[in-house]
RODO-2510 file (C-alpha; in nm, 4 decimals, decimal comma):
residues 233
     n   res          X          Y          Z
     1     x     6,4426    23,4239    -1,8126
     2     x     6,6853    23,3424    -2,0765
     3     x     6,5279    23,1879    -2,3779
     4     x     6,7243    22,8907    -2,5132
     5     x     6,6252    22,8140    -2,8936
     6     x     6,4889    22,4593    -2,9454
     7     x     6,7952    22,3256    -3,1573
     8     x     7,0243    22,3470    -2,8782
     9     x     6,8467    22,2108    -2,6409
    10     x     6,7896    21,9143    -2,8985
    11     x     7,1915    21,8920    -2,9440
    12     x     7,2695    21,9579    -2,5743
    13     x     6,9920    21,6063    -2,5325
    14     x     7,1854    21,4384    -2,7669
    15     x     7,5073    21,4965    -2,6737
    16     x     7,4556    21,3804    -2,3337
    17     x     7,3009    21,0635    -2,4294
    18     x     7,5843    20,9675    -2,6203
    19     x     7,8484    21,0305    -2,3131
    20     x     7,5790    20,8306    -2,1402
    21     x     7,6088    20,5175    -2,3648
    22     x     8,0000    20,5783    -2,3802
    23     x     8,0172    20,5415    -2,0483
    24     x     7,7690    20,2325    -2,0166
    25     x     7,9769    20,0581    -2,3064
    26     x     8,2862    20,1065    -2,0819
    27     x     8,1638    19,9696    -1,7482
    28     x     8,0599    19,6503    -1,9813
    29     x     8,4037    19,6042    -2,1477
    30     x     8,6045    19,6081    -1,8052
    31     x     8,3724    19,3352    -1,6758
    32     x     8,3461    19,1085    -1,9678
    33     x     8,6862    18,9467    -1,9801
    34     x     8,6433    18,6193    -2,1698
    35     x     8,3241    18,4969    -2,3797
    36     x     8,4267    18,1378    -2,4449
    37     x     8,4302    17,8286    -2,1929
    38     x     8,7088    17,8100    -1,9114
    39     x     9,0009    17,6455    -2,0284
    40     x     9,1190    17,3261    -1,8769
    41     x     9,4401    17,1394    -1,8623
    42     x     9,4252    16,7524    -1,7926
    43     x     9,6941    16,6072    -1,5888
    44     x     9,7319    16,2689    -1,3602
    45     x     9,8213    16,2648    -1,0166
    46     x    10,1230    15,9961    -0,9889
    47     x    10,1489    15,7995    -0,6166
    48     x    10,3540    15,8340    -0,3567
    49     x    10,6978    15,6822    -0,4183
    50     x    10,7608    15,6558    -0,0533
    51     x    11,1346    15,9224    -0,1385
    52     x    11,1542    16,0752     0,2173
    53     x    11,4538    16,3424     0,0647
    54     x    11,2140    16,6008     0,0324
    55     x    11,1320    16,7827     0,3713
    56     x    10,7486    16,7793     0,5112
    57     x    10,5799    17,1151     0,5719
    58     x    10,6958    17,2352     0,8999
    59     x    10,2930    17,3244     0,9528
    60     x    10,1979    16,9558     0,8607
    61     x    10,1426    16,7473     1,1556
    62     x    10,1454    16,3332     1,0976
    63     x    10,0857    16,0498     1,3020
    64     x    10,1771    15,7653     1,1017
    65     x    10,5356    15,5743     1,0908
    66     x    10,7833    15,7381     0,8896
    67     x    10,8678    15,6152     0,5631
    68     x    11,2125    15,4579     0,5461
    69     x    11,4529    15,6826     0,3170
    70     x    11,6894    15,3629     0,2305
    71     x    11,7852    15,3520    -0,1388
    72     x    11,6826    15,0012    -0,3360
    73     x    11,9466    14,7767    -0,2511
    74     x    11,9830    14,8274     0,0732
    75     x    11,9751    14,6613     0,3567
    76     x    11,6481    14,6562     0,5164
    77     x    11,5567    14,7882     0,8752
    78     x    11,2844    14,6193     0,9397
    79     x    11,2298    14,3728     1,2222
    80     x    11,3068    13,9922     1,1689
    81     x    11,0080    13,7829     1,2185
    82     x    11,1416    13,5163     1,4816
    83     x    11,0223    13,1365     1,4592
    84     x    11,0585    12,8305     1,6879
    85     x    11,3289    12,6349     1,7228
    86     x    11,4261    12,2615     1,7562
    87     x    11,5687    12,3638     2,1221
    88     x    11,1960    12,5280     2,2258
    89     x    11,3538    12,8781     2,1390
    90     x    11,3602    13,1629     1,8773
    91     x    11,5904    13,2750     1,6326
    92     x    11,5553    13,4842     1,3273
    93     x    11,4189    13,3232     1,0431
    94     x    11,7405    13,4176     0,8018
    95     x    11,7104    13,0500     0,6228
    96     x    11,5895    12,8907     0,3333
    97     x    11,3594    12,5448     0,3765
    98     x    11,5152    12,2112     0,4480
    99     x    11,5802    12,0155     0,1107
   100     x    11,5311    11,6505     0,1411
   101     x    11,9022    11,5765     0,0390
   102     x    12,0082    11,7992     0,3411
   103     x    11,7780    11,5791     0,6243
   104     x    11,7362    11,2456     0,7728
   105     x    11,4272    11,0799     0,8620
   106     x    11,3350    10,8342     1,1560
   107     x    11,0210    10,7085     1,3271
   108     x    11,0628    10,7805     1,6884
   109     x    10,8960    10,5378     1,9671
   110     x    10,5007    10,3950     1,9869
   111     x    10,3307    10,6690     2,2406
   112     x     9,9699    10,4578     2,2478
   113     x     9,6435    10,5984     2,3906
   114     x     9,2723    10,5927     2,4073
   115     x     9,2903    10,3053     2,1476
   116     x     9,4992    10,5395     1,9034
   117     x     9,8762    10,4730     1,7680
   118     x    10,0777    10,7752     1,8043
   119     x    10,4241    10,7791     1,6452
   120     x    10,6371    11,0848     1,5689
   121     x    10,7918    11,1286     1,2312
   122     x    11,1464    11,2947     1,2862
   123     x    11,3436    11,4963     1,0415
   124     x    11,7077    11,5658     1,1059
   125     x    11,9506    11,8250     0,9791
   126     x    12,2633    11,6375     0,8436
   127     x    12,3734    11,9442     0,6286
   128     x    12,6115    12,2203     0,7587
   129     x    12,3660    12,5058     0,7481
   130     x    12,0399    12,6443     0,9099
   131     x    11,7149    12,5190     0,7241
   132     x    11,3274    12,5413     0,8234
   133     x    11,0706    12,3179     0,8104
   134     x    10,6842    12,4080     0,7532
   135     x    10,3694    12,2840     0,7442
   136     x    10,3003    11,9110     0,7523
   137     x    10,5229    11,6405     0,6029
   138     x    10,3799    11,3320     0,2965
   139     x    10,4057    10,9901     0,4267
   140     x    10,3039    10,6321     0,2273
   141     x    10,3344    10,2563     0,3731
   142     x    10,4980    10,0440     0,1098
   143     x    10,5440     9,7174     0,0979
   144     x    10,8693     9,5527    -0,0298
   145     x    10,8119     9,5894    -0,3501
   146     x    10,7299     9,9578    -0,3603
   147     x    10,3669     9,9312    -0,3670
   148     x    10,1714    10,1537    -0,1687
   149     x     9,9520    10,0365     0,1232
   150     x     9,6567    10,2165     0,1482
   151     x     9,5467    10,5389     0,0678
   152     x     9,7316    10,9016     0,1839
   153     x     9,7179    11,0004     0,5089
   154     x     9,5133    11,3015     0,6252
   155     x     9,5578    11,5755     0,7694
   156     x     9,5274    11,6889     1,1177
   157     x     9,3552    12,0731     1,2123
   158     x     9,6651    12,2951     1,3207
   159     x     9,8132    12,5870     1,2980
   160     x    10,2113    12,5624     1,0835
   161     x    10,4839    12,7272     1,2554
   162     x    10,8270    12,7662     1,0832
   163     x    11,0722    12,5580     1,2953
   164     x    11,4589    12,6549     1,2509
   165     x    11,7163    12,3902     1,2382
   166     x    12,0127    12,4388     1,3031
   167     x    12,2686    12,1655     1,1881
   168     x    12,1804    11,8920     1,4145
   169     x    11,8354    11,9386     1,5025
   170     x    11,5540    11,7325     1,4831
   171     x    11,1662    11,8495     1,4274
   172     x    10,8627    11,5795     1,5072
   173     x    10,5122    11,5148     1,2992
   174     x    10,2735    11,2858     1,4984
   175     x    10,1316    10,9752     1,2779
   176     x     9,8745    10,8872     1,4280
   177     x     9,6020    10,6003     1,3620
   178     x     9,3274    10,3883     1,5930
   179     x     9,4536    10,0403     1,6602
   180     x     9,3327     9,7789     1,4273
   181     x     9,2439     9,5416     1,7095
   182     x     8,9457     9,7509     1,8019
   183     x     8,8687     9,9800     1,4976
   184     x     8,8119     9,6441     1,3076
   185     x     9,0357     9,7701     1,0487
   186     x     9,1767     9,5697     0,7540
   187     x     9,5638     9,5922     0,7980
   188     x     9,8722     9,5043     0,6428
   189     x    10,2679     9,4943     0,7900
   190     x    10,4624     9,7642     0,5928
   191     x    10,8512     9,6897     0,5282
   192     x    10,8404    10,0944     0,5136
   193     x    10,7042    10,4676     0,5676
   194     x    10,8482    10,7116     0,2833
   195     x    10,8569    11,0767     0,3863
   196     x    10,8258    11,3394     0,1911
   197     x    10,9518    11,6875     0,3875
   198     x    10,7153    12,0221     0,3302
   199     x    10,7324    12,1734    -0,0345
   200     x    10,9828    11,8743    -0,1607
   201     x    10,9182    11,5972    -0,3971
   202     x    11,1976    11,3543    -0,3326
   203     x    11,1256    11,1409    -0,0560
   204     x    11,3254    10,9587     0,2673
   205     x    11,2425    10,5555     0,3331
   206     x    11,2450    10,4548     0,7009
   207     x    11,2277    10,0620     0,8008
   208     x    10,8396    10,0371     0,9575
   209     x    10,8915     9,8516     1,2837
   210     x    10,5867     9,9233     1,3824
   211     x    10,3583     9,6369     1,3047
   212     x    10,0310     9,6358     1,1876
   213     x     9,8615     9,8932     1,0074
   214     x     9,5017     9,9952     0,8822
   215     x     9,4919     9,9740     0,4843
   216     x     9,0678     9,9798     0,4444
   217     x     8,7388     9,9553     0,5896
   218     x     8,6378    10,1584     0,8695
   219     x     8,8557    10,3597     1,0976
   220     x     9,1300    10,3157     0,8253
   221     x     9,2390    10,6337     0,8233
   222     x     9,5989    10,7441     0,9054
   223     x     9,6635    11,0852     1,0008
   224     x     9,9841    11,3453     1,0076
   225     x    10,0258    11,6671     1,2583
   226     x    10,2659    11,9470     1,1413
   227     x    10,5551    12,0339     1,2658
   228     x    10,7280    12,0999     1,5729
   229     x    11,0543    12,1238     1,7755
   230     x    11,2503    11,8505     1,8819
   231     x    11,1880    11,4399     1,8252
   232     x    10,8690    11,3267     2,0085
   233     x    10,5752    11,5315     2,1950
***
């Protein structure tokens, strides 16, 4: 047996234990990178602006419609919503509204029934270009001076269409009241019905032929339809 004196077995211990801690430190530098917090960047994600230019990923599957690729300005590719004509038709609705200076108005013919007064309202195109009419038109009995007989006539459920006139075409509104003889109606004998077309302010003034009508008490009320092709139901 080789003796080994005491001191270098104490400096063979304590070199070892310091390769030991060397190596110990090491392993714990290579896995501690950064000591602070992650770092973050802020940022906002901007929408869609619909620019087709840029190619999809070939891996990318979609089922919606594709986005048009048109630059602003152009000319756009979608469908044209089509809308009833005077003639029972459809044409593309490529027009502006009827202005009152571009129409004519007339009351068509009595159409009585069931104790009611039915007569259409008719608007005519007297310009030299395609208008539309909407929605329901304003109406007021007037005496001869002016003054207004009764109050404003209501307005009938329905559902607006746009109707296209072309120049030269008519469109109807039903006015439409019970008869005075069996309502029990107070009445009064316009000189005239002023007509207001939809989304004007200047009015038309047709001669009332039409004889008597209610002004107050019960079953007074007067009442418009909206619009639709042609000059009578």
């Amino acid at each position: 047996m080789v003796y080994t004196p005491r001191s270098a077995r104490r400096g063979a211990l304590f070199a070892g234990s310091v390769a030991v801690l060397g190596l110990l430190t090491a392993c714990g530098t290579g896995q501690t990178v950064h000591s602070s917090s992650p770092i973050t960047s802020s940022g906002t994600a901007a929408p869609a602006t619909g620019d087709s230019s840029a190619p999809a990923p070939s891996d990318t599957a979609t089922t919606s419609s594709p986005v048009s690729s048109a630059p602003t300005g152009a000319p756009s590719t979608a469908p044209t919503r089509a809308t009833a004509t005077s003639g029972g038709g459809t044409t593309a609705a490529a027009s502006t509204r009827c202005h009152t200076s571009e129409l004519r108005a007339s009351v068509g013919r009595n159409d009585p029934g069931a104790g009611q007064e039915n007569f259409p309202v008719v608007l005519t195109n007297t310009s030299g270009r395609t208008c539309t009419v909407r929605g329901f038109p304003g109406a007021a009995f007037v005496n001869a001076s002016g003054g207004q007989l009764g109050p404003n006539p209501g307005r009938e459920s329905g559902s607006s269409t746009t109707v296209t006139l072309k120049p030269g075409q008519s469109a109807w509104a039903g006015l439409t009241f019970s008869n005075p003889g069996v309502s029990g109606a107070k009445t009064a004998r316009p000189a005239a019905l002023l007509i207001t077309p939809p989304d004007e302010r200047d009015h038309l003034k047709v001669t009332w032929t039409g004889g008597e009508v209610p002004v107050s008490g019960n079953s007074s009320a007067v009442f418009l339809t909206v619009f639709s092709p042609g000059t009578a139901p």
